[in-house]
C-alpha positions as CSV (number, residue, x, y, z in Angstrom):
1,X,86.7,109.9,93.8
2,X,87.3,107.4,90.9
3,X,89.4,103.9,91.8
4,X,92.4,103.2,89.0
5,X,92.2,99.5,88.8
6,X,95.0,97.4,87.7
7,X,95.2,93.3,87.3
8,X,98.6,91.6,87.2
9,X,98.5,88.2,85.6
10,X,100.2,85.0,87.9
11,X,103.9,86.0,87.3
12,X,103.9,89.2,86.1
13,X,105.0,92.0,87.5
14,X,103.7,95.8,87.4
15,X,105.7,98.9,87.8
16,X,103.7,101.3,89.8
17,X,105.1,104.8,89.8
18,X,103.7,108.3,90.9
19,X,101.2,110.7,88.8
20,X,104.8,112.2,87.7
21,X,106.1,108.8,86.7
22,X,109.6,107.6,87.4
23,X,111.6,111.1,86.0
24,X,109.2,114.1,87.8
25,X,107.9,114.8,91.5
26,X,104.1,113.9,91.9
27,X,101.5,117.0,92.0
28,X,100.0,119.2,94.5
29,X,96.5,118.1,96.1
30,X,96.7,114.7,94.5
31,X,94.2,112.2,96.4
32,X,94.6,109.0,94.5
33,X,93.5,105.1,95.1
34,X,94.7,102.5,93.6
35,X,93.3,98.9,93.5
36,X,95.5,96.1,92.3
37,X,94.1,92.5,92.0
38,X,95.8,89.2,90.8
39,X,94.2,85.7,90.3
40,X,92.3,84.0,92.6
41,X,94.9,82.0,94.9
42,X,98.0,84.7,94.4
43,X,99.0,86.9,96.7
44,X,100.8,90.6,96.0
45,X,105.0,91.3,96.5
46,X,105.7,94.9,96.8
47,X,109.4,96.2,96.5
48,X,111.2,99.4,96.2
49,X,111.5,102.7,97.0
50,X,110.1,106.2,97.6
51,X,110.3,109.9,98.6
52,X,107.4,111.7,99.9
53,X,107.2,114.8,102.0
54,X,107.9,114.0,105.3
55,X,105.3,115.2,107.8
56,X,102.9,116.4,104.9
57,X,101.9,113.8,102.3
58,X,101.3,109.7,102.8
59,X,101.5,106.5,100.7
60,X,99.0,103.5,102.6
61,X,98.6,99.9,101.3
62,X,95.8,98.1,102.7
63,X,95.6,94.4,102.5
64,X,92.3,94.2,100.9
65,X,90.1,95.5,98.7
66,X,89.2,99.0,100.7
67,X,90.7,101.2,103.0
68,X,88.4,99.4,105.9
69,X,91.2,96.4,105.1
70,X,94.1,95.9,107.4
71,X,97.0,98.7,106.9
72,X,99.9,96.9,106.7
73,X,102.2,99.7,105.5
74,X,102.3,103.3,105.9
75,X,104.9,105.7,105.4
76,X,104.2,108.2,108.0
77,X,104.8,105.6,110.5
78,X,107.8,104.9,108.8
79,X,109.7,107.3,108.1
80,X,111.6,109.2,110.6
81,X,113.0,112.4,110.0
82,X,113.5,111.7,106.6
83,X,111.5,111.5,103.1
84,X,113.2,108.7,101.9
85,X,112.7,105.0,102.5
86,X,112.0,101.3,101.1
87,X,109.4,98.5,100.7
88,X,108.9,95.2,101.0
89,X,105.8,93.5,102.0
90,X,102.8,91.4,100.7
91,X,100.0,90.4,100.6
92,X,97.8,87.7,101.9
93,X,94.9,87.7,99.8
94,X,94.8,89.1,96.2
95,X,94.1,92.6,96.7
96,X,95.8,95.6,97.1
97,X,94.8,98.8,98.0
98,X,96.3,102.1,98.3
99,X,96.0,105.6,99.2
100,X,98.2,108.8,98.3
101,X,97.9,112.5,99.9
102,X,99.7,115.0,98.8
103,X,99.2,119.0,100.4
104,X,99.0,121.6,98.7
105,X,102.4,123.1,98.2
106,X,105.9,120.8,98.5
107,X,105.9,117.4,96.6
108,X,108.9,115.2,96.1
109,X,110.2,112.4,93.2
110,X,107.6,109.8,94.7
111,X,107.9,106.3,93.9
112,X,109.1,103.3,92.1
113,X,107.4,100.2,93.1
114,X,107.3,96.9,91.6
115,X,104.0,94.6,92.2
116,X,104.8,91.2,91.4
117,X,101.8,88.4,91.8
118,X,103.2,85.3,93.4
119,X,101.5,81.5,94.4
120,X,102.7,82.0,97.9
121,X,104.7,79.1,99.5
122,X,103.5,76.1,100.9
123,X,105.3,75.7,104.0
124,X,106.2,71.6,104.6
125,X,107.1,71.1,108.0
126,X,109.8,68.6,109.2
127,X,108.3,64.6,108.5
128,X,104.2,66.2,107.5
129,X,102.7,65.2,104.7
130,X,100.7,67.4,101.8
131,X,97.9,66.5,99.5
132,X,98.2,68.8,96.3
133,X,95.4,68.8,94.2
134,X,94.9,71.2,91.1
135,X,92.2,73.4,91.1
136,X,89.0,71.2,90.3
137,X,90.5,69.6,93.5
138,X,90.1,65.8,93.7
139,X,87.0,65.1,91.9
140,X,86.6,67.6,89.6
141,X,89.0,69.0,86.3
142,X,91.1,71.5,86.6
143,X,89.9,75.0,84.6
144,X,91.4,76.1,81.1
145,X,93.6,78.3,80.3
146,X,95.5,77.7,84.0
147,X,99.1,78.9,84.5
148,X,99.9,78.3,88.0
149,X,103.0,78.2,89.9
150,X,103.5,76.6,93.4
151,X,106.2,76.9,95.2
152,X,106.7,74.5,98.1
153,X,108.8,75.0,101.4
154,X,110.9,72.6,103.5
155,X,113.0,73.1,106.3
156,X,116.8,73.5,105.8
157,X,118.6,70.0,104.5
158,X,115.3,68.3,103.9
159,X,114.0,67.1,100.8
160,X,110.6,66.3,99.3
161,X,109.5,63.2,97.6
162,X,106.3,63.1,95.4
163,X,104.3,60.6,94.6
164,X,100.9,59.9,92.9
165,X,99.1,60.0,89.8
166,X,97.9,63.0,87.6
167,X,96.0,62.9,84.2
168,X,96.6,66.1,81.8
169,X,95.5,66.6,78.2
170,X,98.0,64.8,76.2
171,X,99.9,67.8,73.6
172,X,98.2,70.6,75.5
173,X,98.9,70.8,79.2
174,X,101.9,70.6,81.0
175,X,102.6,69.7,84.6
């Protein structure tokens, strides 16, 4: 069984759809896996929705690189007595994997996902302190051709002040 792999650069999102795409159900006896990978650092954001066959066919995401990785959605534990519902999870590393079954003779519209790779947050508690160093850390340069975003969290009504030094190429790089 062959792996369809897809990267999605820092920022970018992916639309992942069904064998029949966003306008026709998905096939009988489909057994499909998907691998989805963004930079080094990133994690995965999945949204949106599907409709499967209750009972009968399954959509799994595995927070890893295998199905050995820790499920941490599945749609037969979710749904309920219905063949409709909704996602939204992520990752915590910067893989994705995921399994579809279908049997062999009801299939339904599928699904309309959006993958979007994110920096997670960097959570700041209350009066702590962070060090933020690019990605050569502190003694080494950064790489080239970088485009990261970080996005840093404080509690509600709190502020953050920065201070320190950086060096960048002068007409090149940004911070």
């Amino acid at each position: 069984m062959s792996v369809e792999t897809v990267t999605i650069a820092l920022g970018d999102s992916y639309t992942f759809t069904d064998s029949g795409g966003a306008d026709t159900n998905y096939g009988d006896n489909e057994d499909n896996i998907y691998l989805f990978e963004v930079p080094e650092g990133a994690i995965i954001s999945i949204t949106g929705s599907y409709t499967i066959e209750f009972g009968y066919d399954s959509l799994s995401f595995y927070d890893g690189d295998n199905s050995g990785s820790v499920m941490i959605f599945n749609t037969v534990e979710q749904l309920t007595n219905s063949n409709t519902g909704s996602i939204s999870i992520q990752t915590t590393g910067r893989y994705l994997y995921v399994q579809f079954n279908s049997d062999h003779i009801t299939n339904d519209s599928g699904w309309n996902l959006t993958l979007t790779a994110l920096t997670p947050k960097i959570a700041i508690a209350l009066g702590d302190s962070y060090t933020f160093t690019d990605s050569g850390g502190a003694d080494t340069n950064y790489g080239d051709n970088e485009d990261n975003i970080y996005l840093f969290e404080v509690p509600e009504g709190a502020f953050i002040s920065i201070t320190g030094s950086y060096t960048i190429e002068f007409g090149y790089d940004s911070l």
